[in-house]
C-alpha positions as CSV (number, residue, x, y, z in Angstrom):
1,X,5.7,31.9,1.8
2,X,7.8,29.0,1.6
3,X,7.1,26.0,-0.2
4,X,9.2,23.1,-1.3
5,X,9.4,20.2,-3.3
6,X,10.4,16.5,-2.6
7,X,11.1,14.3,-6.1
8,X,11.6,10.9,-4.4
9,X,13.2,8.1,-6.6
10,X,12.1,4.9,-4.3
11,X,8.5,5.2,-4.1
12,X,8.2,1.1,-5.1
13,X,10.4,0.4,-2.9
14,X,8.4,1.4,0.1
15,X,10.5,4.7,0.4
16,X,13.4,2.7,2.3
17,X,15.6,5.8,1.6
18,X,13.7,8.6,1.8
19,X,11.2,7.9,4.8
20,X,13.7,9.6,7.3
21,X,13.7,12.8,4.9
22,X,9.9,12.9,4.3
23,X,9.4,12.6,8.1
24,X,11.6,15.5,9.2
25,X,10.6,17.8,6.0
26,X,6.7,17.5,7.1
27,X,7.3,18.2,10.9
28,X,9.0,21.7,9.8
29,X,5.6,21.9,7.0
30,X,2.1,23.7,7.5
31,X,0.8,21.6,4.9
32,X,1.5,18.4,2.9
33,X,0.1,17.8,-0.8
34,X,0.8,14.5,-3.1
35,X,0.9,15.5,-6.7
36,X,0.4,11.5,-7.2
37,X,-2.1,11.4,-10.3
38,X,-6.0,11.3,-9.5
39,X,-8.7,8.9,-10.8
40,X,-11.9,10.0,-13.2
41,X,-13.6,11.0,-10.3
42,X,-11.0,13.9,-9.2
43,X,-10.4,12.5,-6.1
44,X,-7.9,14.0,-2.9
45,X,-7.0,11.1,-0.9
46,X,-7.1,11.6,3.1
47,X,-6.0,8.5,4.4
48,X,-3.5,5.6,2.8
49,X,-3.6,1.9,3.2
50,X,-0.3,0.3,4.8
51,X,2.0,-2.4,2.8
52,X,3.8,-5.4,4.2
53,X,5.6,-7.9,1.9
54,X,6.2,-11.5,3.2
55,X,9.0,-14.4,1.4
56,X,7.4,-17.8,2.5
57,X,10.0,-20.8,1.6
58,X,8.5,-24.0,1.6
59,X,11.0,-27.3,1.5
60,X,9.8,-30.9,1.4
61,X,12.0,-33.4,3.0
62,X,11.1,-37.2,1.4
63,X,11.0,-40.1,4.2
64,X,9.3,-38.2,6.8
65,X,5.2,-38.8,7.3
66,X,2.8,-36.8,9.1
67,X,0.7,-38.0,11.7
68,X,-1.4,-34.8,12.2
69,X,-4.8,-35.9,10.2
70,X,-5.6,-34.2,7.1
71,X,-2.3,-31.6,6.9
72,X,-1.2,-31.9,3.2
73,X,2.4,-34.0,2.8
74,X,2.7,-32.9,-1.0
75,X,4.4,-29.4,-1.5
76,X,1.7,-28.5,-4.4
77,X,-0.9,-29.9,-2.7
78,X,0.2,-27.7,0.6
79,X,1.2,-24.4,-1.4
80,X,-2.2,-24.4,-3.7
81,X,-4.0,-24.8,-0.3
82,X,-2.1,-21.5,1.0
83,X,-2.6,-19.3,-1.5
84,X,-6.2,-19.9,-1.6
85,X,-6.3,-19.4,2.0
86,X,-4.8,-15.9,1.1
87,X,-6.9,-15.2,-1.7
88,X,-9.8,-15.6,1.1
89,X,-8.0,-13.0,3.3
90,X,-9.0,-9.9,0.7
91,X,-12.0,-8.3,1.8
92,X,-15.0,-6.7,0.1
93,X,-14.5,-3.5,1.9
94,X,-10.8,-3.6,0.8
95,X,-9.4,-2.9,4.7
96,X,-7.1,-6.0,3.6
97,X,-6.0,-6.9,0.4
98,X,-3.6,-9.5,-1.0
99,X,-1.8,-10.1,-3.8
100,X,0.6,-12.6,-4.7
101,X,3.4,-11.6,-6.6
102,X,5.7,-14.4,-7.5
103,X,5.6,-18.2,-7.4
104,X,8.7,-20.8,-8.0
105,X,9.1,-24.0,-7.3
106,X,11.9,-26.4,-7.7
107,X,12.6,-30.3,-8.5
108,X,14.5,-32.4,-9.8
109,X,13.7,-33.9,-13.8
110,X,10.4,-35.0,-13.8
111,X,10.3,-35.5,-9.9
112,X,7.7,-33.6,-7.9
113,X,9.3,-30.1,-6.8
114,X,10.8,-30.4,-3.4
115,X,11.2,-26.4,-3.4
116,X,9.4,-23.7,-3.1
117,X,9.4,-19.7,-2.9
118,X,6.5,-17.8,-2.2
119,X,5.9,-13.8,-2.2
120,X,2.8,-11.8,-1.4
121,X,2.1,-8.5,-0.3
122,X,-0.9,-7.8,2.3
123,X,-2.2,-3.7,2.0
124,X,-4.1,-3.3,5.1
125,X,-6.1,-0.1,6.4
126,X,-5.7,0.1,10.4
127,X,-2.3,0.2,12.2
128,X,-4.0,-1.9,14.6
129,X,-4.5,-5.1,11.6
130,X,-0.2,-5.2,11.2
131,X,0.0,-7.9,14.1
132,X,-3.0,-9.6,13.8
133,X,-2.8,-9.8,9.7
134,X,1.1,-11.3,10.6
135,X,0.1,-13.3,13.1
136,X,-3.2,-15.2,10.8
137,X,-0.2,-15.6,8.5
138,X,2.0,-17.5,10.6
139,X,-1.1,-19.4,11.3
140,X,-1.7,-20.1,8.2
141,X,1.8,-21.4,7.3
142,X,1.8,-23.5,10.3
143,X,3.0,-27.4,10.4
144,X,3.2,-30.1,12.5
145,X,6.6,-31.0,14.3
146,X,6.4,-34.4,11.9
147,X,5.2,-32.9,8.7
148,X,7.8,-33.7,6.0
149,X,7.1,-30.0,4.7
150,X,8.8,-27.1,6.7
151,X,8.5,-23.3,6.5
152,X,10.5,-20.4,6.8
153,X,8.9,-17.0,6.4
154,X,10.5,-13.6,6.2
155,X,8.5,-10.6,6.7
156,X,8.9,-6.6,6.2
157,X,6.7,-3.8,6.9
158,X,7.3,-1.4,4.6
159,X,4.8,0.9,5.0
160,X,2.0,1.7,8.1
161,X,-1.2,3.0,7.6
162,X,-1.6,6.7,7.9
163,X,-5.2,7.4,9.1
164,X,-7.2,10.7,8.0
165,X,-6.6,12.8,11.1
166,X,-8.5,15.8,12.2
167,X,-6.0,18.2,11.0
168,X,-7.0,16.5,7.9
169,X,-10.0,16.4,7.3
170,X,-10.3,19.9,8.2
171,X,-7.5,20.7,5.4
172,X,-9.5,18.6,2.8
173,X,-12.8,20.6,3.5
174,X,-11.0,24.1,3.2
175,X,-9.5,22.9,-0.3
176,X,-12.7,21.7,-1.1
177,X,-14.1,25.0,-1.3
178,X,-11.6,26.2,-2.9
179,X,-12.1,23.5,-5.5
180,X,-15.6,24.6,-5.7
181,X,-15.2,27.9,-6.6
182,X,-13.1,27.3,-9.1
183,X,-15.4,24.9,-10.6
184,X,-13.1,21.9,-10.4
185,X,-13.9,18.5,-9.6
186,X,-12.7,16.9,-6.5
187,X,-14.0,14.0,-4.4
188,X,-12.2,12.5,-0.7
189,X,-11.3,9.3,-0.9
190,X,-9.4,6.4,1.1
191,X,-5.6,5.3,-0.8
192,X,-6.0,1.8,-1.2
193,X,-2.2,2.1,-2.4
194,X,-0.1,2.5,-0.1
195,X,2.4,6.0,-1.1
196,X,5.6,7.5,0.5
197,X,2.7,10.1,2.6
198,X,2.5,7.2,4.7
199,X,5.6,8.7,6.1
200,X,4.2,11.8,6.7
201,X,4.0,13.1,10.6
202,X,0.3,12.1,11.7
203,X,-0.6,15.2,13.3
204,X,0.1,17.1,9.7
205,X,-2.2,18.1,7.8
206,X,-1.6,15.9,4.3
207,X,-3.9,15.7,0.8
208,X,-2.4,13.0,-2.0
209,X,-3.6,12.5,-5.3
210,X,-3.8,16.2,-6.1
211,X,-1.7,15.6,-9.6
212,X,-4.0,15.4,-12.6
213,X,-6.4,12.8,-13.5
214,X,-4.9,9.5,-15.0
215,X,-5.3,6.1,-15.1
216,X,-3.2,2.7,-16.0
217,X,-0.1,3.9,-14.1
218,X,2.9,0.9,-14.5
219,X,1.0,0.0,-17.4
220,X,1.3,0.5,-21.5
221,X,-1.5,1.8,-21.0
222,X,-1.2,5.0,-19.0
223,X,-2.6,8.2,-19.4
224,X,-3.5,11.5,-18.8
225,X,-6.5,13.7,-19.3
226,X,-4.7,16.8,-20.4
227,X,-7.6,18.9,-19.7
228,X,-7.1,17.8,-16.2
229,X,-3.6,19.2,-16.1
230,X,-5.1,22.8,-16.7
231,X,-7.6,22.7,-13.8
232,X,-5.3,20.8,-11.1
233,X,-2.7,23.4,-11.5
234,X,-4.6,26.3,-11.3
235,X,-6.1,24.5,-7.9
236,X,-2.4,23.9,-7.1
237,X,-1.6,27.5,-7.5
238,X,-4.2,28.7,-5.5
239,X,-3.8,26.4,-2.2
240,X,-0.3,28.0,-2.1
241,X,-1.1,31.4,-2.4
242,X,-4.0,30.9,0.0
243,X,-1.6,28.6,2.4
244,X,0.7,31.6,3.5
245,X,-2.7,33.0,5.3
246,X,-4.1,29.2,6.7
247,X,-6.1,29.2,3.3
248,X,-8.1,32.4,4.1
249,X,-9.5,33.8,0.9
């Protein structure tokens, strides 16, 4: 039985690097496990949320007046009303979600700012949301020929979504049992976070979050049941014995 390991250093960065690797090592793989840490509730993700990252730059050039009714001609005015319009964008369900992750503006002394530089990042659950999520953005963003404000914006999909396939789903209930018979918590959830298994061939059977429980990661905060390291290896131990015969006890 062979079994290997991928240490990946760019996981933040979308996996710009490494995506090209992680594709080609999981077509030649039976199975696919993420030793990403779990939450309290011992879950093994199935399916993982997609991550674009947009740049919006927003410039006001003085002397010019619009004569569309009601579109903003003040640069805070006009990027306060777009990020609230992105803030709406999140839903309750959490198949989009958006977070805004740097704000500067410009100006000159005591002047109203003239400049300004936007970033957000959209996670979003479907393949099929990536167009209509960009194009609601450009929507969003849009100004009249004769608006004194104009915008550029840069986008880049880092990530797609990888959806819980059949092969999948059958591979989570076989290490389910597993888990069950050994008496160790586990519980299938979505990946609200987008990971490098997005990467991962879709027809491939793939299980992230099988690392031990913790919390707070990025944070001062983070931690680690150690108890949890104990019972998530023995689980690891066991799906690769079991894995050289399909997971046949």
């Amino acid at each position: 039985m062979k079994c290997g390991i991928l240490l990946i250093s760019d996981e933040t960065a979308g996996g710009r690097t490494s995506k090209g690797l992680i594709g080609d090592l999981s077509n030649k793989s039976k199975y696919v496990i993420g030793l990403q840490g779990a939450g309290l509730s011992g879950q093994a993700t199935t399916s993982f949320s997609g991550v674009m990252k947009y740049n919006v730059e927003i410039k006001y050039a003085p002397g010019k007046l619009s004569k569309t009714k009601g579109e903003q001609t003040d640069l805070i005015s006009f990027l306060t009303q777009k990020i609230n319009a992105l803030r709406k964008m999140t839903t309750k369900d959490e198949d989009v979600s958006v977070a805004i992750t740097s704000i500067n503006t410009q100006g000159l002394d005591e002047a109203t700012p003239d400049f300004a530089n936007l970033n957000f990042r959209i996670r979003f659950r479907s393949p099929d949301l990536s167009q209509q999520l960009k194009d609601q953005i450009y929507k969003t963003f849009e100004v009249s020929a004769t608006s004194p404000i104009k915008v550029n914006i840069s986008r880049t999909l880092l990530r797609l979504p990888l959806m819980e396939s059949e092969a999948t789903a059958s591979f989570y209930e076989q290490v389910s049992k597993v888990a069950k018979n050994l008496e160790i918590r586990l519980q299938k959830e979505h990946g609200t976070s987008s990971t490098s298994l997005c990467h991962v061939s879709p027809d491939k059977p793939v299980l992230g979050n099988l690392g031990p429980i913790s919390g707070g990661m990025g944070t001062r905060n983070e931690y680690v049941v150690r108890d949890s390291l104990l019972d998530r290896s023995i689980l690891l131990a066991y799906l690769i014995y079991l894995s050289a015969n399909d997971l046949k006890e």
